[in-house]
C-alpha positions in Angstrom: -57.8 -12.7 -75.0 -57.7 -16.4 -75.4 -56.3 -18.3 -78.6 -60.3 -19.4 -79.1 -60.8 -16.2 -79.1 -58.3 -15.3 -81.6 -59.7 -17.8 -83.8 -56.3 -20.5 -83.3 -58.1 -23.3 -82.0 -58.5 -25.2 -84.9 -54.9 -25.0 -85.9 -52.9 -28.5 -85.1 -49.9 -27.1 -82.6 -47.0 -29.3 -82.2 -46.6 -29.6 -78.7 -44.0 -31.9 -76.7 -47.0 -34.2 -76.6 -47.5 -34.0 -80.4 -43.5 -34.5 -81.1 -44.1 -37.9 -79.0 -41.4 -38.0 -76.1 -43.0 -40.4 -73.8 -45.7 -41.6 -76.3 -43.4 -42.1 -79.0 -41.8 -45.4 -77.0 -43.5 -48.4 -79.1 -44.8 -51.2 -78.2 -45.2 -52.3 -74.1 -42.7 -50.6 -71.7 -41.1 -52.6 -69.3 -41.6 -52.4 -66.0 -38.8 -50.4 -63.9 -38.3 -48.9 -67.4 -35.6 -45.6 -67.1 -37.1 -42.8 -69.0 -34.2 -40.8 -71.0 -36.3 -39.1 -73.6 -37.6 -35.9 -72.9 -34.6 -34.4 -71.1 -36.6 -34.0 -68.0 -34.9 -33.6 -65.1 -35.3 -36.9 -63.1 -34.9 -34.7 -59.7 -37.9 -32.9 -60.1 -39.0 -29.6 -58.4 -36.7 -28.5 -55.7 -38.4 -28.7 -52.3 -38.7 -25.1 -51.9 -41.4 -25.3 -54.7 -42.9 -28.4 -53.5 -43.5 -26.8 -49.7 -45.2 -23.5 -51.7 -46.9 -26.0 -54.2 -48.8 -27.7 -51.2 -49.7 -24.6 -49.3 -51.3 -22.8 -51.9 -53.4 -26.1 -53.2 -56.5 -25.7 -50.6 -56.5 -21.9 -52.3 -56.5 -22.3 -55.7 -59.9 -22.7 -56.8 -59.8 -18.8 -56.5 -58.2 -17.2 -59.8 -55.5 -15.3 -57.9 -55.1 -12.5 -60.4 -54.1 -9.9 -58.0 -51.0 -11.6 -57.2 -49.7 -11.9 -60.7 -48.3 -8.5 -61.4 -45.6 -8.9 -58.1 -45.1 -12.4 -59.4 -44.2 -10.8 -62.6 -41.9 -8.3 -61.3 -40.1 -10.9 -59.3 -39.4 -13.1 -62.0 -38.1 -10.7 -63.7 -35.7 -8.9 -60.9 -34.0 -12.4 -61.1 -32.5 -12.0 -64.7 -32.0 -8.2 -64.1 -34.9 -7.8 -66.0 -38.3 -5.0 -65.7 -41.3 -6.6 -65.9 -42.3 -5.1 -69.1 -39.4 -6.4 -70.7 -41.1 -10.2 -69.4 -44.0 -12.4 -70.9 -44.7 -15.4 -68.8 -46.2 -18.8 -70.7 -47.3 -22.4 -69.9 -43.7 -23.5 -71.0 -41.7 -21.8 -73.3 -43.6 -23.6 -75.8 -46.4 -21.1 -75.4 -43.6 -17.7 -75.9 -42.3 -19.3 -78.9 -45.5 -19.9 -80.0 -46.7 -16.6 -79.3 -43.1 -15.5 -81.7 -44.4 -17.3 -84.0 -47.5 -15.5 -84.5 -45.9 -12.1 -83.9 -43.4 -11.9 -86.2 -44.4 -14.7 -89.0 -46.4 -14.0 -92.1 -47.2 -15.3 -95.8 -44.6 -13.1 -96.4 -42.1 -13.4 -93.6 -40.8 -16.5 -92.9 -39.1 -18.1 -90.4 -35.3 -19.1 -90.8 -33.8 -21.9 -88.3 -31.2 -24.2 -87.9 -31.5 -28.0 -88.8 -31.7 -30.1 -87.2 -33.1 -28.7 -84.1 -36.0 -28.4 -81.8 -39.4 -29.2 -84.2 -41.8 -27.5 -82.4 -41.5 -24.1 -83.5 -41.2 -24.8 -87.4 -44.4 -27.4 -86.9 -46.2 -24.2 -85.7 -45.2 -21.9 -88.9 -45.5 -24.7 -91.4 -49.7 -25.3 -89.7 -50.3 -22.0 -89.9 -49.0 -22.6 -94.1 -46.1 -20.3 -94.0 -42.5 -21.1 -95.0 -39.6 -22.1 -93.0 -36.1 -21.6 -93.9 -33.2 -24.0 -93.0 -29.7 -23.9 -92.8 -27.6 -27.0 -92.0 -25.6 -26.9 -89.2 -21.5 -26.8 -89.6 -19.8 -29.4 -89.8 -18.8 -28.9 -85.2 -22.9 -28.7 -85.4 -23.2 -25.3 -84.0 -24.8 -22.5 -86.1 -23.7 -21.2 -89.3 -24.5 -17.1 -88.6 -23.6 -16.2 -91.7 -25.7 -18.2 -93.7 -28.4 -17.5 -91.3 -28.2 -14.0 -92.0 -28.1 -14.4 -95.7 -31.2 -16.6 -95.9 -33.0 -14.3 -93.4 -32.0 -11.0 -96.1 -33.0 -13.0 -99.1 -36.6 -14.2 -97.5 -37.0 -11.5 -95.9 -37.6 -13.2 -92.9 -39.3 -12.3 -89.4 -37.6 -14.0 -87.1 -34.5 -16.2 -86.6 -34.8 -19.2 -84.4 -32.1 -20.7 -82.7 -31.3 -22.8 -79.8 -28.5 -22.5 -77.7 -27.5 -25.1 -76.5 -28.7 -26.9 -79.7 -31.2 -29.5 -79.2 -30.8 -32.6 -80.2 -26.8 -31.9 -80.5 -25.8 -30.1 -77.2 -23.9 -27.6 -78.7 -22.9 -24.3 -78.5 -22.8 -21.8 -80.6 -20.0 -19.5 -79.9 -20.7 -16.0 -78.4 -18.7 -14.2 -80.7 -20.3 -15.6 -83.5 -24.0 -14.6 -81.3 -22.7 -11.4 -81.5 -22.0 -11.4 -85.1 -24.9 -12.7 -85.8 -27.2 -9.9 -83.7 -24.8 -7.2 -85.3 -25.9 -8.2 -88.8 -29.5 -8.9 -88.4 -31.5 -7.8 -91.6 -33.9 -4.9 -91.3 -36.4 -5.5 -88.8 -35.9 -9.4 -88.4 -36.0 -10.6 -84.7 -33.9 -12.8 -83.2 -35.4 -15.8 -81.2 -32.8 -17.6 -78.7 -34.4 -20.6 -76.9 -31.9 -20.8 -73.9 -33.9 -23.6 -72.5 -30.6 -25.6 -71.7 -28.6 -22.9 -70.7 -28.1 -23.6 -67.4 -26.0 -27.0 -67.9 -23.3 -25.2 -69.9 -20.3 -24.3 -68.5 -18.0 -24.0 -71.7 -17.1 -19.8 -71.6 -18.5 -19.8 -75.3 -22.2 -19.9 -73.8 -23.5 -16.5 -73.0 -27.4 -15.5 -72.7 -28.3 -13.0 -75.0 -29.7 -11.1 -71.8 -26.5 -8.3 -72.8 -28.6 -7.6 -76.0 -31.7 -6.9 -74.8 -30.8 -4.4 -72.2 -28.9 -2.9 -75.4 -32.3 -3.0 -77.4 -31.7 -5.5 -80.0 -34.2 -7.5 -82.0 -33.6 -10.1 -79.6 -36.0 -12.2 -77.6 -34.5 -14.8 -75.2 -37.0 -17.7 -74.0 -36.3 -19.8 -70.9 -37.8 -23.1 -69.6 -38.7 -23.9 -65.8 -38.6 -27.3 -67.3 -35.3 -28.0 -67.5 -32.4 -27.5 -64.6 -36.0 -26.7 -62.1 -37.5 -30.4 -62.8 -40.6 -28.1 -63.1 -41.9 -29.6 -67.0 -45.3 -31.1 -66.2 -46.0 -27.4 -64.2 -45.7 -25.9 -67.6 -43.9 -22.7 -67.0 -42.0 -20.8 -69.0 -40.8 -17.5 -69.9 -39.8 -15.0 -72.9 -37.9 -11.9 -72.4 -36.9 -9.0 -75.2 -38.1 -5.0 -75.2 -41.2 -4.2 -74.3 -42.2 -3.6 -78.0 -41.2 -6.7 -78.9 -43.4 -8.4 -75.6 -46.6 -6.4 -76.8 -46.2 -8.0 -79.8 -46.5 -11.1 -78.5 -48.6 -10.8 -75.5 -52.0 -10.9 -77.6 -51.1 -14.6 -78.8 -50.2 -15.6 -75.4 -53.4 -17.7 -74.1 -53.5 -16.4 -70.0 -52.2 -16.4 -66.8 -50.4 -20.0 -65.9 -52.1 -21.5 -63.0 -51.3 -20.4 -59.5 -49.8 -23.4 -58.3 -47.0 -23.1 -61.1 -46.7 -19.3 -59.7 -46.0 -20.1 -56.5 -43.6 -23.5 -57.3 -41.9 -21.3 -59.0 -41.6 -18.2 -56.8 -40.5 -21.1 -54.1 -37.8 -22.3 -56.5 -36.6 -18.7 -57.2 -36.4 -18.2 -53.4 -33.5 -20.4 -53.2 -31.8 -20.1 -56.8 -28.6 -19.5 -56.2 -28.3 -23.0 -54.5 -30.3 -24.8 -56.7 -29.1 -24.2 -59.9 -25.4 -24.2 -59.1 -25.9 -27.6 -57.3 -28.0 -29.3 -59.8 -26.0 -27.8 -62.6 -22.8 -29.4 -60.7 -24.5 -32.8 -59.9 -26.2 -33.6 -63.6 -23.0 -31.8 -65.4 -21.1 -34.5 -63.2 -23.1 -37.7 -64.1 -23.1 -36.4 -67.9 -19.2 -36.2 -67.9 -18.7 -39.8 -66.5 -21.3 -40.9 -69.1 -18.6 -39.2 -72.2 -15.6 -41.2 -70.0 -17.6 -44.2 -70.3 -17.6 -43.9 -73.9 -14.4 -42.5 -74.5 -13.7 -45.5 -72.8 -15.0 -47.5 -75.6 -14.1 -45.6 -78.5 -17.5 -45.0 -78.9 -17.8 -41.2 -80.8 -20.4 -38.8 -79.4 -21.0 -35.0 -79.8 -19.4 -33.0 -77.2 -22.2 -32.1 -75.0 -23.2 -28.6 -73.0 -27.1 -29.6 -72.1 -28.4 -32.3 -70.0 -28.5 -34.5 -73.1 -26.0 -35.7 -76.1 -25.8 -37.6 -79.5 -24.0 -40.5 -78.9 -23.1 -41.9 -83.0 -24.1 -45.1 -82.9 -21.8 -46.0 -86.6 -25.1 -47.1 -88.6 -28.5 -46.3 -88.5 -30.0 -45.6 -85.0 -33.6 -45.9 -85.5 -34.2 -50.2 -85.3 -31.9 -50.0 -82.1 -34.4 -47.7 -80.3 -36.4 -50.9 -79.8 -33.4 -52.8 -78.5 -33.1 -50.5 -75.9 -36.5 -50.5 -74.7 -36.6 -53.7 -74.3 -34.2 -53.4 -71.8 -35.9 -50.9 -70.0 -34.1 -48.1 -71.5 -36.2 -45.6 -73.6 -33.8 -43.2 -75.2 -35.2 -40.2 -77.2 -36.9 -40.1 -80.5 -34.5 -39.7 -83.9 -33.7 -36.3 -85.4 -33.1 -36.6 -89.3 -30.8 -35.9 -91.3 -28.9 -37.3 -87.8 -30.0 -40.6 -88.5 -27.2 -42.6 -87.3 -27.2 -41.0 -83.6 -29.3 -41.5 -80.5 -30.6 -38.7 -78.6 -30.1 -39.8 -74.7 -30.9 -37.2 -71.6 -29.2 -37.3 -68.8 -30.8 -38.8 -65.8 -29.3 -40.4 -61.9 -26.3 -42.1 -61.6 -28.3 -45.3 -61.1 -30.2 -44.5 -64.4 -27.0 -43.9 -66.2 -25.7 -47.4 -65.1 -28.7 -48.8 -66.4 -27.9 -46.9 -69.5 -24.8 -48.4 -70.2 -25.3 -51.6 -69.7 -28.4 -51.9 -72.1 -26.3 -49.6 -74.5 -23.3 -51.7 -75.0 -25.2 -55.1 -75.2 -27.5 -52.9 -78.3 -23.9 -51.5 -79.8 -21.9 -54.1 -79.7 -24.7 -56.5 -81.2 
């Protein structure tokens, strides 16, 4: 069943393209220009999914449906998952989309965090039902227990939350995770978009993977986008009880294309030396990007994603510009955050760049 089918083409979905990463960047780019706004992975796909991408290209002009239930169970065996307990999408945008429509009403709202990732609460509000949300604390990680109280009063359907955060990197501590899945109201779900979770290394991250296999109201999404340099492939993945995926399998549009299949079954080949090298090598650029500032007593949030919030000490937004113009395109703002600028985390060369355009903007 396709969302035409479903009668959802009409309705205006806020996708990455819609929030504006790239086509948010006004006025003429520069040439050379070093992209740092969409917290893409400047790397790209690992070569294992290139080589698998290439083979299957003179094939796919066939619809290859007969491979799709192995490529199911595979993807699932690496999380420690069954493949009932997995719902692929074209990104994670698609699963938490297909959340959205599962467990949202006119009477069940959603309840989030804020500031964090728009897309999901732009999906709720077009389809003209209510979204809750609570400030962050004052570290910017999740308040749980207002959370809780907002989803019991509103009886709400789901829970959204990122972790890590985006746009502030942060984590929301595991014990307060726990807290939080412990004292979920009734039959409200749990949405944790773990899209980042592969750059963090603080011991306070932990996938709420635990909590499905314990059958929680939990659904954990996960990105190919991110740490796999896989984002214009569109791949991503939701994972929760199999009740909880047949709720949300009817909202889900199809199959993703083949070639993302097999980019991704070529990446998965070779995961555990991918992820721990390219978690090592961005984690690495991203901690001499905080010395740098340290450096210069410039304030930033502690980051555990392949991004930060560097405070710039006034109002961010007419410096976006500045930075542009010298070939640096950092990311879009984030109200209430007005006076810090979202920046991912790109080479070492592209980090140079960065810093030089940044303290000639700062310092001005």
């Amino acid at each position: 069943m396709t969302r035409r089918q479903l009668g959802l083409a009409a309705i205006p979905i806020f996708t990455e393209a819609a929030l504006a990463q790239r086509a948010a960047v006004p006025g003429a780019i520069p040439p050379g220009t070093v992209f740092l706004n969409a917290n893409e992975n400047p790397e790209g796909p690992p070569q294992e999914a290139i080589d698998a991408m290439i083979k299957v290209l003179p094939s796919s002009g066939r619809y290859h449906y007969q491979e799709y239930q192995e490529f199911y169970a595979i993807v699932a065996e690496s999380e420690g998952m069954a493949p009932e307990q997995l719902l692929i999408g074209s990104g994670s945008s698609e699963v938490l989309q297909a959340a959205v429509h599962a467990f949202t009403s006119p009477t069940r709202p959603m309840v989030q965090v804020y500031p964090t990732y728009e897309s999901v609460a732009g999906v709720v509000e077009a389809l003209k039902r209510k979204v809750v949300r609570v400030p962050l604390t004052a570290a910017h990680t999740a308040d749980v227990k207002a959370l809780v109280e907002a989803a019991a009063s509103e009886n709400a359907g789901f829970i959204y939350l990122c972790n890590p955060n985006n746009p502030t990197s942060t984590v929301t501590p595991k014990k307060e995770i726990e807290w939080l899945i412990n004292n979920l109201p009734g039959d409200t779900v749990l949405l944790l978009d773990e899209a980042y979770i592969h750059f963090a290394e603080t011991p306070e991250m932990e996938s709420g993977f635990k909590y499905i296999k314990a059958e929680k109201n939990v659904v954990v999404a996960r990105s190919y986008s991110k740490i796999w340099g896989m984002a214009g492939l569109r791949a991503g993945a939701a994972y929760g009880r199999p009740d909880l995926m047949k709720r949300m399998e009817p909202f889900r549009n199809n199959v993703i294309s083949i070639v993302a299949v097999r980019a991704l079954l070529g990446g998965l080949s070779a995961a555990n030396r991918i992820v721990p090298e390219r978690r090592a090598r961005y984690n690495g650029i991203r901690r001499n990007v905080c010395e740098w500032l340290a450096s210069k007593d410039v304030k930033y949030i502690e980051p555990h994603a392949n991004f930060m919030m560097i405070d710039m000490g006034r109002d961010a937004r007419p410096l976006l510009p500045q930075m542009i113009a010298r070939a640096v395109a950092p990311g879009r703002h984030f109200p209430p955050m007005t006076n810090y600028m979202r920046v991912s985390i790109g080479t070492a060369s592209d980090m140079e760049k960065f810093k030089q355009a940044f303290w000639e903007v700062y310092k001005s």
